[in-house]
LONUBA-622763 format. One line per 5 residues: number of its first residue (from 1); their letters; for each residue x, z, y of C-alpha. Coordinates in steps of 0.05 Angstrom, whole numbers. Layout:
<pts>
NUM = a = X,Z,Y | ...
</pts>
This chain:
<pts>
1 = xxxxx = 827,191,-274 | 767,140,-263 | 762,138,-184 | 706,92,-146 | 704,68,-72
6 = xxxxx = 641,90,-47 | 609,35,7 | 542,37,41 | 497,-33,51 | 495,-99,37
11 = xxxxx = 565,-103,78 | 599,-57,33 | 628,3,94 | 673,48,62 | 648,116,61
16 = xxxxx = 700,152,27 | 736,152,-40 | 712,178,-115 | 754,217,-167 | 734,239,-227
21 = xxxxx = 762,279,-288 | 731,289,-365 | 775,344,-399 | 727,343,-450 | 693,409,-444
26 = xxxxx = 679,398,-359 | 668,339,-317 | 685,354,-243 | 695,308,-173 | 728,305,-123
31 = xxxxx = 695,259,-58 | 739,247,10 | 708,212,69 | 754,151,97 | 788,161,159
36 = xxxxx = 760,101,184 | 692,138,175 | 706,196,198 | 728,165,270 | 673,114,276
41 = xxxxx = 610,135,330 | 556,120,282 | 581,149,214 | 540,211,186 | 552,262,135
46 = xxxxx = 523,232,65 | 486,302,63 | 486,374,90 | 527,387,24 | 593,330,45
51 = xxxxx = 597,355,113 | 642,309,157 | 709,331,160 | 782,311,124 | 793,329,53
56 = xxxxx = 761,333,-6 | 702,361,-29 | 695,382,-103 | 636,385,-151 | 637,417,-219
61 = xxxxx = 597,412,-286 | 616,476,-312 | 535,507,-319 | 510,438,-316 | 537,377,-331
66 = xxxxx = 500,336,-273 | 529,379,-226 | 599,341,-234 | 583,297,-179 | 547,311,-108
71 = xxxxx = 483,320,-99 | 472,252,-64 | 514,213,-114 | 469,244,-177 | 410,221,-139
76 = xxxxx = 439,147,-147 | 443,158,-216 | 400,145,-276 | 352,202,-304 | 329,213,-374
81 = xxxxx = 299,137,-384 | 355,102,-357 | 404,149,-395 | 369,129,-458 | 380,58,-445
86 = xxxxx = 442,55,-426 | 467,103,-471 | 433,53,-526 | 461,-10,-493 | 537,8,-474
91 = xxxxx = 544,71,-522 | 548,150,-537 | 595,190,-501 | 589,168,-422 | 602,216,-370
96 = xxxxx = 564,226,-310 | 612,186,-269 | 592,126,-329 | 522,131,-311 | 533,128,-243
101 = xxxxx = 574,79,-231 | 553,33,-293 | 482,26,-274 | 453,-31,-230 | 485,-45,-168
106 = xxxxx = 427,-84,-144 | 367,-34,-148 | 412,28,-144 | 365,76,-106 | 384,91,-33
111 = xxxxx = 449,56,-3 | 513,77,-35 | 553,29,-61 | 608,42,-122 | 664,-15,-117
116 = xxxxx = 727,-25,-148 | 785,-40,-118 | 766,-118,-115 | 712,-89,-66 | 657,-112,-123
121 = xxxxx = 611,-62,-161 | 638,-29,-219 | 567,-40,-248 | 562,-61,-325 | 496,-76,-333
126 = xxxxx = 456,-131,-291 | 407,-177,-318 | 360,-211,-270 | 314,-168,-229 | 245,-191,-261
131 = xxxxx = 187,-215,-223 | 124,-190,-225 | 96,-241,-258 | 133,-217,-312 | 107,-141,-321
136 = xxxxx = 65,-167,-397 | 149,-178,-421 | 171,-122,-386 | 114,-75,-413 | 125,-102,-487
141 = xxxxx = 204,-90,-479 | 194,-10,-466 | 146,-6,-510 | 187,-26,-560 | 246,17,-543
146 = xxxxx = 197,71,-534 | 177,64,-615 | 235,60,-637 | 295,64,-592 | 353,68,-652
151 = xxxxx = 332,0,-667 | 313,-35,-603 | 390,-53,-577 | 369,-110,-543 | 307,-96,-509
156 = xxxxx = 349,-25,-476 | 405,-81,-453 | 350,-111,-420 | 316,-56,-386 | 380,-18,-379
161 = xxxxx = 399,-59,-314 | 334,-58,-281 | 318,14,-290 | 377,22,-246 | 376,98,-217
166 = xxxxx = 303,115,-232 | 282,187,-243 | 248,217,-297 | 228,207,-366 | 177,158,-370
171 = xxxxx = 189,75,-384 | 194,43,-313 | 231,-20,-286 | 255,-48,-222 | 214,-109,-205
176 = xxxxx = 216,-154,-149 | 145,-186,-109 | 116,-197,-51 | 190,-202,-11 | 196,-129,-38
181 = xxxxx = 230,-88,-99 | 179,-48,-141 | 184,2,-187 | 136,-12,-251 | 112,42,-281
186 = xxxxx = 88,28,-354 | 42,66,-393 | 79,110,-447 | 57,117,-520 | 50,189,-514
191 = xxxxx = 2,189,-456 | -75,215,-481 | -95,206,-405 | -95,141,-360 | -34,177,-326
196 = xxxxx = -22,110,-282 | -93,97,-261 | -82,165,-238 | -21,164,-201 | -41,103,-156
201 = xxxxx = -120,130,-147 | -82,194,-122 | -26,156,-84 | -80,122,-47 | -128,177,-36
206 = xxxxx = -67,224,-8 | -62,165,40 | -134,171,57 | -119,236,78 | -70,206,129
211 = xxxxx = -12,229,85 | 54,175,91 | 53,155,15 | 96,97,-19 | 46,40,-25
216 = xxxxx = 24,31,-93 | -26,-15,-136 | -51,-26,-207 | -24,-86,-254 | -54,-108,-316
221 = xxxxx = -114,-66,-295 | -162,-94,-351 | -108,-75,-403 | -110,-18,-449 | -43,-5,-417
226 = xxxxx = -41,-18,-346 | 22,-19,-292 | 25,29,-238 | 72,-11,-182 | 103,33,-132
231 = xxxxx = 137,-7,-71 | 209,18,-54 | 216,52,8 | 294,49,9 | 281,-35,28
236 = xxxxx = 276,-58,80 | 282,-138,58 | 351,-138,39 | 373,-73,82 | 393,-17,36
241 = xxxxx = 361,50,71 | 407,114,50 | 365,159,17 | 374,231,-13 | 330,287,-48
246 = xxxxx = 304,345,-20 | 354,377,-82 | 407,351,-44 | 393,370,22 | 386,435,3
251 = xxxxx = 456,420,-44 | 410,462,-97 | 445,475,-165 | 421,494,-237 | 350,488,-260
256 = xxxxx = 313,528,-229 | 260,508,-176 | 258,514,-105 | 223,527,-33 | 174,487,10
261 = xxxxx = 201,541,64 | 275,518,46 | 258,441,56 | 229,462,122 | 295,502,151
266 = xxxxx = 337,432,125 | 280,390,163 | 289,434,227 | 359,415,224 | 360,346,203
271 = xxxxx = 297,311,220 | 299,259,281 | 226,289,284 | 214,353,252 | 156,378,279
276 = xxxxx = 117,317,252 | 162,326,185 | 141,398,182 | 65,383,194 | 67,332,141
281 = xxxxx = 104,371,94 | 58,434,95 | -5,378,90 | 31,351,24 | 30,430,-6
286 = xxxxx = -41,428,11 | -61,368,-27 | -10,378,-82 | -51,439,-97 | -118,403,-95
291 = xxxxx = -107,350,-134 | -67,397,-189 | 0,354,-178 | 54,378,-233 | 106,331,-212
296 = xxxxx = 132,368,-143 | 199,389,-164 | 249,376,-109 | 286,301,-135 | 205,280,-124
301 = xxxxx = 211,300,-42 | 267,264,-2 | 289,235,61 | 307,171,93 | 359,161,136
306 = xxxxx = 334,147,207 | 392,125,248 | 442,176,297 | 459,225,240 | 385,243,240
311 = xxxxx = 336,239,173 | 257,237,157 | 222,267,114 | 212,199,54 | 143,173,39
316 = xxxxx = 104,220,-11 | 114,199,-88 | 104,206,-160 | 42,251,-150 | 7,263,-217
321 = xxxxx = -56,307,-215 | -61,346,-287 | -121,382,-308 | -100,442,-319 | -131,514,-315
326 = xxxxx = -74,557,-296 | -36,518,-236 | 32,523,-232 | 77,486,-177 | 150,464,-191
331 = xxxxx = 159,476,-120 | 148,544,-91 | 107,557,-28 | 149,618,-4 | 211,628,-11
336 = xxxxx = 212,697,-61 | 145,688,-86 | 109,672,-145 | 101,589,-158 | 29,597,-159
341 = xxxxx = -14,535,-133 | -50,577,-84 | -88,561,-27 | -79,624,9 | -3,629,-6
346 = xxxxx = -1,558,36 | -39,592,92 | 7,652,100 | 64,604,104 | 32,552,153
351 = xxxxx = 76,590,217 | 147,570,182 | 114,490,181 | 106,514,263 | 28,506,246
356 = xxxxx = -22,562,285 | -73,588,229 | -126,551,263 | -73,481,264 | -72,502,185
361 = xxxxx = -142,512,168 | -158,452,195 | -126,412,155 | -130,443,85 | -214,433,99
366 = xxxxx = -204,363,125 | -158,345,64 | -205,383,16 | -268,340,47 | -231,277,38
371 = xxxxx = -205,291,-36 | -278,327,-68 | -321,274,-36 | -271,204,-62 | -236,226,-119
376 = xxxxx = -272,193,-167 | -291,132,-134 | -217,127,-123 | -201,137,-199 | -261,82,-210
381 = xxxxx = -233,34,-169 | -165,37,-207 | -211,21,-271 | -223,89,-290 | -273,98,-347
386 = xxxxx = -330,153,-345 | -293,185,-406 | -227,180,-364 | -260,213,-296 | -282,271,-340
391 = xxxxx = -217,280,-371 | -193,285,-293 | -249,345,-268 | -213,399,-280 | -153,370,-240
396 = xxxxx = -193,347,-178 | -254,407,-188 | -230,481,-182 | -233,549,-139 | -171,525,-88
401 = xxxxx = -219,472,-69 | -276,512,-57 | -239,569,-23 | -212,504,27 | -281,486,29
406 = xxx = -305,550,62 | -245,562,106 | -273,566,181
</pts>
């Protein structure tokens, strides 16, 4: 039975213990906290899902096969792009518990730590963390592996290690700049927009709006295939900040998507600050739905830890506006309604953010002002083309922004 200590920080505290098991047709867990953490004054509960307490507690992959481990442990692991390395540079058949524990130690997101029993990481892939100066390599390694993956063995070993635990599907890489670790996102051979001039023009104009966004710029801007570089929240220097998805602090299993109103009962009972958390939460719904953002399912909302078993609601990220004519969130507004990307479904739900109607309308017009009068100057300043702002109206130009608008 593979079995992993699981530490927190650059020091390496013990959390708890690991254990795994691979019958072959189910992959299941089991995770106990260490005495020593249970007893000490400032340990905390790794999330709502691992309560403190003795004994274990037991994940299976019986519907689906991520569900083997905890919620906050899968959020440490690699998603589809780092799976496809690392399936390509180690080999077929790895179990969750492989992908976890396997991937890069050093740019693992969040804080947990998986050691052996010599106290080191049980990580087997680690080549350099690249610099920024160089993202042209970096860029020309994915796309490569992105052509043709069956034949591009060495560029996944060396992009298997520094796409540590990154979500999603599209190339990215850890990177390190500035006295900070990045995540470089690289254009992808199947994109027909300029999906990262995009994603930092809308980063950037969220912030505008006095949204807390991950700070983000443009590399190789001139390029044909330019970088989007997202700054790592979870840093701090060299301090690891624990981190976990909104999936796992709602411990949410299967597919399916889930509630804006569910995130906000888990930040009334976990935030160090939730009616700030809330506020900012219910904003974020409004400009999702402004700027047509498709990417709101609930591993891209998290929180941070914050210190005395309390959390905050994590810097906004991977926003993506799509034009699109019917709008569809990944996220729902309310919790047994349709998944809609409507204005007035945000409005009726303002009171369970604690916002008054009047707190509400406020801001949806406010954001709305902001995003219809800079949206495309933002997208220009990211090096937008004309062609590449029109592709973009449908996203940034539609009734939910006229109705907020007219709201009074």
């Amino acid at each position: 039975m593979p079995e992993a200590i699981v530490a927190i920080g650059e020091a390496k505290r013990v959390v708890g213990q690991l254990r795994f098991e691979n019958d072959g047709r189910r992959q299941h867990s089991q995770f106990e906290y260490a005495a020593e953490w249970l007893e000490a004054k400032d340990s905390f509960s790794l999330s709502p899902g691992l309560p403190l307490r003795e004994g274990g507690h037991f994940s299976t992959g019986k519907e689906d096969k991520r569900s083997a481990l905890p919620g906050c442990f899968a959020d440490a692991a690699p998603d589809s792009w780092g799976r496809a390395l690392m399936t390509r540079a180690i080999g077929g058949g790895l179990s969750e518990f492989d992908y976890l524990v396997r991937s890069d130690d050093r740019t693992r997101q969040g804080a947990l730590r998986f050691l052996g029993e010599d106290m080191e990481p049980l990580s087997d892939v680690v080549p350099p963390v690249p610099r920024l100066v160089e993202l042209e390599r970096l860029r020309a390694l994915a796309q490569r592996f992105e052509r043709d993956p069956d034949g591009a063995e060495e560029e996944a070993r060396d992009l298997a290690g520094i796409a540590g635990s990154l979500g999603g599907a599209r190339p990215k890489a850890n990177v390190e700049g500035e006295g900070h670790l990045w995540i470089a996102k690289f254009t992808s051979a199947q994109d027909t927009k300029p999906v990262e001039r995009a994603e930092v023009a809308t980063l950037k104009l969220a912030a505008r709006c006095g949204l807390r966004v991950a700070e983000a710029e443009l590399a190789l801007s001139a390029s044909d295939s330019p970088i989007a570089l997202i700054r790592r929240f979870d840093r701090r220097g060299e301090t690891r900040i624990p981190y976990m998805s909104a999936r796992s602090a709602l411990n949410w299993q299967g597919d399916e998507g889930g509630y804006y109103t569910d995130i906000a009962d888990v930040i009334r009972q976990i935030s160090s600050k939730p009616k700030e958390d809330l506020r900012e939460l219910w904003s974020r719904i409004v400009f999702t739905i402004l700027v047509s953002n498709t990417d709101d399912h609930l591993k891209n909302h998290g929180f941070i830890y914050a210190g005395n078993d309390r959390w905050r609601l994590s810097p906004a990220f991977d926003i993506n506006p799509s034009p699109s004519r019917h709008r569809v969130l990944e996220t729902g507004i309310l919790t047994g309604e349709t998944f809609d990307a409507s204005l007035d479904l945000a409005l009726d739900a303002s009171e369970f953010f604690d916002l008054s109607r009047e707190e509400a309308v406020e801001i949806a017009k406010g954001i709305a002002q902001i995003t219809s009068a800079h949206w495309r100057e933002a997208l220009r300043q990211e090096g937008a083309s004309g062609n590449d702002v029109k592709v973009y109206i449908d996203a940034f130009e539609h009734d939910e922004v006229e109705k907020a608008l007219r709201l009074t």
